[in-house]
C-alpha positions as CSV (number, residue, x, y, z in Angstrom):
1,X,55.1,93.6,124.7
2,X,55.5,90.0,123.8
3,X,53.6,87.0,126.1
4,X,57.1,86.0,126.9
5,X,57.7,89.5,128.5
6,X,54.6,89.7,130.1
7,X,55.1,86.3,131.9
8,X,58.8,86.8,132.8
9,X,57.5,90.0,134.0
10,X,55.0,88.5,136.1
11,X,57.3,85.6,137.3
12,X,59.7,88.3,138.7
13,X,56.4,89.7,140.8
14,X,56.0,86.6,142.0
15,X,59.2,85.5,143.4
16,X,59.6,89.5,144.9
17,X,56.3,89.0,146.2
18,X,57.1,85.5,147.9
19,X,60.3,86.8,149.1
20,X,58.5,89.5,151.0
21,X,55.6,87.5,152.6
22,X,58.3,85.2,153.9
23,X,60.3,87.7,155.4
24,X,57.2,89.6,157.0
25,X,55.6,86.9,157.9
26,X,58.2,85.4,159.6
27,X,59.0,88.6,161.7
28,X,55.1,88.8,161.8
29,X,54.7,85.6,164.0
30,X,52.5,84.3,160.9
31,X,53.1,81.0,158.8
32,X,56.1,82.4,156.5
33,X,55.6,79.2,154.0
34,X,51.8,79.7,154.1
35,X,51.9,83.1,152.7
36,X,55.2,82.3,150.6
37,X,52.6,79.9,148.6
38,X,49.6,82.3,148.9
39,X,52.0,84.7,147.0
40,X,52.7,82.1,144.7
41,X,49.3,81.7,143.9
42,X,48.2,85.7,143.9
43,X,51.6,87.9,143.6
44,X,51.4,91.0,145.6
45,X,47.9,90.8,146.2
46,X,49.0,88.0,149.5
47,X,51.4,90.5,150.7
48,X,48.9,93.6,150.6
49,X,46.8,91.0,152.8
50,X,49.6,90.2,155.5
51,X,49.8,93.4,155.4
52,X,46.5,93.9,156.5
53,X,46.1,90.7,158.7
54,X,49.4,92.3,160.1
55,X,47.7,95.5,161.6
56,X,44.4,93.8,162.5
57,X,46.4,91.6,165.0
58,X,48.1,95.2,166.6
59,X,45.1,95.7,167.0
60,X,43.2,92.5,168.5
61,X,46.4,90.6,170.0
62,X,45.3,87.4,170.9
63,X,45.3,86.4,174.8
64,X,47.8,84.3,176.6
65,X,47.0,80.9,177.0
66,X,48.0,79.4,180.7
67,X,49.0,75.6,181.1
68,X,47.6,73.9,184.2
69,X,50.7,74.1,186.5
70,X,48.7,75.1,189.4
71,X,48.3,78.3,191.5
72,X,51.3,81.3,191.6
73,X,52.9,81.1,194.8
74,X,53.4,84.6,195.0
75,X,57.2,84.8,195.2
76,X,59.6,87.1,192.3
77,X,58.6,86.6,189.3
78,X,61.2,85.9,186.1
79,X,60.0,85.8,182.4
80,X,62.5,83.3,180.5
81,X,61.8,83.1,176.5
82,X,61.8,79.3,175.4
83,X,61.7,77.2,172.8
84,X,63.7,74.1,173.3
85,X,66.6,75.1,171.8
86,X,69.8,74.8,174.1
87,X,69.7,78.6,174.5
88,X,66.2,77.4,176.5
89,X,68.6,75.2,178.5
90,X,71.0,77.7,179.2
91,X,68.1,80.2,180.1
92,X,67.2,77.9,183.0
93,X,70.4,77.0,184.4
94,X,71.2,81.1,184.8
95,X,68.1,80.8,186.7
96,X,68.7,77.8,188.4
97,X,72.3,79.4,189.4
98,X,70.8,82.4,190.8
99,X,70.1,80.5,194.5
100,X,66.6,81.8,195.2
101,X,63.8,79.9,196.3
102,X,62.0,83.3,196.3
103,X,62.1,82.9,192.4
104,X,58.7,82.2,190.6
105,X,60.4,81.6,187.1
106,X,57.3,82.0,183.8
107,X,58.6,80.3,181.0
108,X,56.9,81.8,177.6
109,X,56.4,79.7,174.6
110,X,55.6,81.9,171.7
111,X,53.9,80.5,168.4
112,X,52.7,81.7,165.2
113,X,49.4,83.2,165.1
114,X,48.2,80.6,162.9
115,X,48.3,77.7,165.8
116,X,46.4,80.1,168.1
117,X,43.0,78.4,169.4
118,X,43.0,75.1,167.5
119,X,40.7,73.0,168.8
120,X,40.2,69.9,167.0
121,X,41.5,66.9,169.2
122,X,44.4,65.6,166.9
123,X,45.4,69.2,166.0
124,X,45.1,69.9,169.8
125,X,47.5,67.1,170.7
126,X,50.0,68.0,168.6
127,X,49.5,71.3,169.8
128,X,50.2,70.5,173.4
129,X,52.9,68.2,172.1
130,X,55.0,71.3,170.7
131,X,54.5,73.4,174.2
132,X,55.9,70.3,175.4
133,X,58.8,70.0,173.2
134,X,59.6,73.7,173.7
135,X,59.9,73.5,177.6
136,X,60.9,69.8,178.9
137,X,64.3,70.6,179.3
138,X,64.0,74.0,180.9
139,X,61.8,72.5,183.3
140,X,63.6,69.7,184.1
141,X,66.6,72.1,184.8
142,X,64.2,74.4,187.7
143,X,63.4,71.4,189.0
144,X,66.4,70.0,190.0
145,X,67.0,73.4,191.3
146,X,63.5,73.0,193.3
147,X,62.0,75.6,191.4
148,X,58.0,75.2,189.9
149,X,57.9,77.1,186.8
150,X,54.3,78.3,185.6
151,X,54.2,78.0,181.3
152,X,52.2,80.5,179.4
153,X,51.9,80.5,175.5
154,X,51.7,83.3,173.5
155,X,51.2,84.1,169.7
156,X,52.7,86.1,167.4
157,X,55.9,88.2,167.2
158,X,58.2,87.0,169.6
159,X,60.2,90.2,170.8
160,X,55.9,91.6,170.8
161,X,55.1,88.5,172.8
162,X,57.9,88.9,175.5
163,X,57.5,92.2,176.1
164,X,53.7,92.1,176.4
165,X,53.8,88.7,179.0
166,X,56.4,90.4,180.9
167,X,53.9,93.7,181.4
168,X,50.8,91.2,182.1
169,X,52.6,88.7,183.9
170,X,53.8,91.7,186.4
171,X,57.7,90.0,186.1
172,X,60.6,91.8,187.6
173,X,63.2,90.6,185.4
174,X,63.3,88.9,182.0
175,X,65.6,86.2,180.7
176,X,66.3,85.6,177.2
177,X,68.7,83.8,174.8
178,X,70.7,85.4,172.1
179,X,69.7,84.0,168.8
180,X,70.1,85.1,164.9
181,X,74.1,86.2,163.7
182,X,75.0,87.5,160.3
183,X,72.9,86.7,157.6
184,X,69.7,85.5,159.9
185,X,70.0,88.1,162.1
186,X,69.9,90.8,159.6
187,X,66.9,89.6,158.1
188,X,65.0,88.7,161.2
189,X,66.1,91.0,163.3
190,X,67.8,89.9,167.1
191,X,64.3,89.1,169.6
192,X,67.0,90.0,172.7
193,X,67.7,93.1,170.6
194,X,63.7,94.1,170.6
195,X,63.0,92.9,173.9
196,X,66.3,95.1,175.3
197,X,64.8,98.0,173.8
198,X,60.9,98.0,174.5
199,X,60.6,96.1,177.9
200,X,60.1,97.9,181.4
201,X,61.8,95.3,183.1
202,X,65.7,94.4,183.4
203,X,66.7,92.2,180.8
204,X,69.3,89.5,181.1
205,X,70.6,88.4,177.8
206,X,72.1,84.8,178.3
207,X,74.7,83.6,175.7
């Protein structure tokens, strides 16, 4: 075999093995473009490790992280799914629309496992920035309703993440946006489409 072959050979590794670590780390709840380079860099060899960093966090998930909104107030409790996106917006006007001042909405913000525990100050403020980012508007919306919605963070897979807050978080309902059509949502997969099928609790899935 001829160097030529050898490195086209190689090259096509490469870009099949960047191609997958993108795609699993991205359904992963992992850095997709992290491990897209890392498989750059090493060929198959990144992906065997996602696949491994993969089953390590099945294992070990990481814990929720609770923003200081202050204590529950013990009324129904409602898990909505945001990320500021206007399906976050829409998520909080269904419950806003509801007309129940029994309702304790939880609004999860789920990141990649990558951003979980970063405690450097900078990196913590752009951290808290993002959280921000991801649920101004939905809380804006429960307030004009008069409702005080509790944020918790969570890392990882999203459709994981939602199912797992909803189970911790003792919700009786849980609120999420449709997202991902055609080519997206065959690649990714549909998050309401997970949640639908694994939680306990009544979903609600808000065009």
């Amino acid at each position: 075999m001829s160097v030529a072959a050898a490195l086209l050979i190689w090259a096509i590794i490469v870009i099949l093995s960047m191609v997958t670590a993108l795609y699993l780390a991205r359904r992963w709840g992992r850095d997709p473009f992290g491990w897209a380079l890392l498989s750059a860099a090493t060929g198959p060899i990144a992906v065997v490790g996602l696949i491994g960093t993969r089953q390590s966090d099945i294992a070990r998930p990481g814990p929720f992280e609770r923003m200081p909104n202050g204590p529950s107030r013990g009324g129904e409790r409602i898990l909505a799914a945001v990320d500021g996106s206007p399906a976050s917006a829409r998520i909080a006007h269904y419950i806003a629309e509801l007309h129940r001042p029994d309702i304790e909405p939880v609004l999860l913000v789920v990141l990649r496992r990558e951003d979980f525990q970063r405690d450097v100050a900078a990196a913590r403020t752009e951290h808290e920035e993002r959280i921000e980012a991801a649920t101004a508007e939905a809380l804006r919306v429960l307030a004009d309703a008069g409702l005080r919605a509790n944020v918790v963070v969570g890392y990882g897979s999203p459709g994981e993440e939602i199912v797992r807050c909803a189970d911790e978080q003792g919700v009786g309902a849980i609120a999420v946006g449709r997202r991902g059509a055609g080519l997206t949502k065959a690649l990714l997969g549909s998050v309401s489409e997970y949640v639908v099928r694994h939680a306990k609790q009544p979903v609600v899935v808000v065009e």
